[in-house]
N, C-alpha and C positions, 0 to 999 in steps of 0.2 A: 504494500500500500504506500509505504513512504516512497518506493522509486516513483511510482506515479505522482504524487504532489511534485516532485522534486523535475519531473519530465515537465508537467504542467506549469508550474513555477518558470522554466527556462522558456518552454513557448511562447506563455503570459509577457514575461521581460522581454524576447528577440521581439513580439510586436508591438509591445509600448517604445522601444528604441525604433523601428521601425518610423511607427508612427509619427515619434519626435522629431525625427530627421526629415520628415515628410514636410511636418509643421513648419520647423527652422525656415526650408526652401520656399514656401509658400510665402511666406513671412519677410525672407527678403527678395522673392521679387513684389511684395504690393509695398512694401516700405521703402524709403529711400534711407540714406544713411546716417540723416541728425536723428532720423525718426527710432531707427533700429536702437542705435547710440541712446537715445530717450529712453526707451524698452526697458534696455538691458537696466540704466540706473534705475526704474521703475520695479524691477522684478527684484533688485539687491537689497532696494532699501524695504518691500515688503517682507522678504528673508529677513531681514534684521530683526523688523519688527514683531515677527510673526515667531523666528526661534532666539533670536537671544543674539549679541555678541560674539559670544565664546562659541557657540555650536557654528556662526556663521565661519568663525576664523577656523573652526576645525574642521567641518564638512561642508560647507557652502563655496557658494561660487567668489565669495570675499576670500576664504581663504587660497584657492583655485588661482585668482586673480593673482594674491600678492604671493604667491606660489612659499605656501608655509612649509618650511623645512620639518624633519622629524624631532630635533631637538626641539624647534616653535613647538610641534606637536605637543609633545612630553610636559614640554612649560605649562600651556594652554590647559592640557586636560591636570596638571593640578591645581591649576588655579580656579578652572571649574569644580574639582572635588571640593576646594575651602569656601566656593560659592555656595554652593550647596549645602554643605553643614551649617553655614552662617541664618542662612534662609531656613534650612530647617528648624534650628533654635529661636529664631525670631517669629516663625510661624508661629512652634510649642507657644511662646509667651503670650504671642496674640489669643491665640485659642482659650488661653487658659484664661487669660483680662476678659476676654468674651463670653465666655463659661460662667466666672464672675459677674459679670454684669446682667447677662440674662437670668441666670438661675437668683437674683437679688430679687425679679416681679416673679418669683412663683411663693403661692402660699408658704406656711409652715409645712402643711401638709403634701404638696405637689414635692416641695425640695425632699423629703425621706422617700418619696416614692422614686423620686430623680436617684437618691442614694441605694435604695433598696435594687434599681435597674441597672445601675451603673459602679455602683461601689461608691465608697469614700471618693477616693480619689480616679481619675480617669486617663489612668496611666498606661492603660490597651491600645489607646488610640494617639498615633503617629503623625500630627496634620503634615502633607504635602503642599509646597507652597503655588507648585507649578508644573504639570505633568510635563509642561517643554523642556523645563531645567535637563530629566533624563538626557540622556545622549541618547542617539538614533544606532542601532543595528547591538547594542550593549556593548557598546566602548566606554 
């Protein structure tokens, strides 16, 4: 069964590259070249805003561009790891202020039932601050 996803997977990809290379060409003959040129900044700075920085300098067409070497590489993705945990802690905190401040409008009676559902403390639960943060393919 896995050879078959794995056949179907490579057909799936040969016709979306296909396709794209298709697109590209379409693309510049209706465009001319301030227009393509416009495009491209149009498509970088939606990458940016859409994954972040650091994923653009590591896997995007920003990093591509500025042709990041594998030491950049090495750098980049710790410096995404320290992103990460920084935003995860600052998530925790928020959550927690929030937790606080909501659970302050539940009765006497709602907060024990909140306690009796979730424990004292709600220490099971890990907030994420931004499913984008992840890296793409598990780098």
């Amino acid at each position: 069964m896995f050879k078959i996803v794995k056949e179907l997977q490579a057909v799936a990809t040969e016709e979306l590259d296909r396709k794209q290379r298709q697109l590209a060409r379409d693309i510049d003959e209706v465009l001319v070249a301030r227009q393509i040129e416009y495009l491209e900044i149009l498509a970088a700075r939606a990458e940016l805003r859409l994954f972040g920085l650091l994923n653009c300098l590591r896997f995007g067409r920003l990093g591509a561009a500025l042709k990041i070497n594998t030491e950049q590489q090495a750098l980049l993705s710790r410096m995404q790891g320290r992103e990460q945990q920084q935003l995860q802690v600052e998530a925790a905190k928020m959550e927690e202020q929030i937790l606080d401040q909501w659970t302050a409008f539940l009765t006497r009676e709602q907060q024990e039932d909140w306690k009796k559902m979730v424990g004292p403390k709600n220490d099971f639960y890990q907030p994420i601050p931004s499913l984008l943060l992840i890296t793409p393919f598990g780098s």
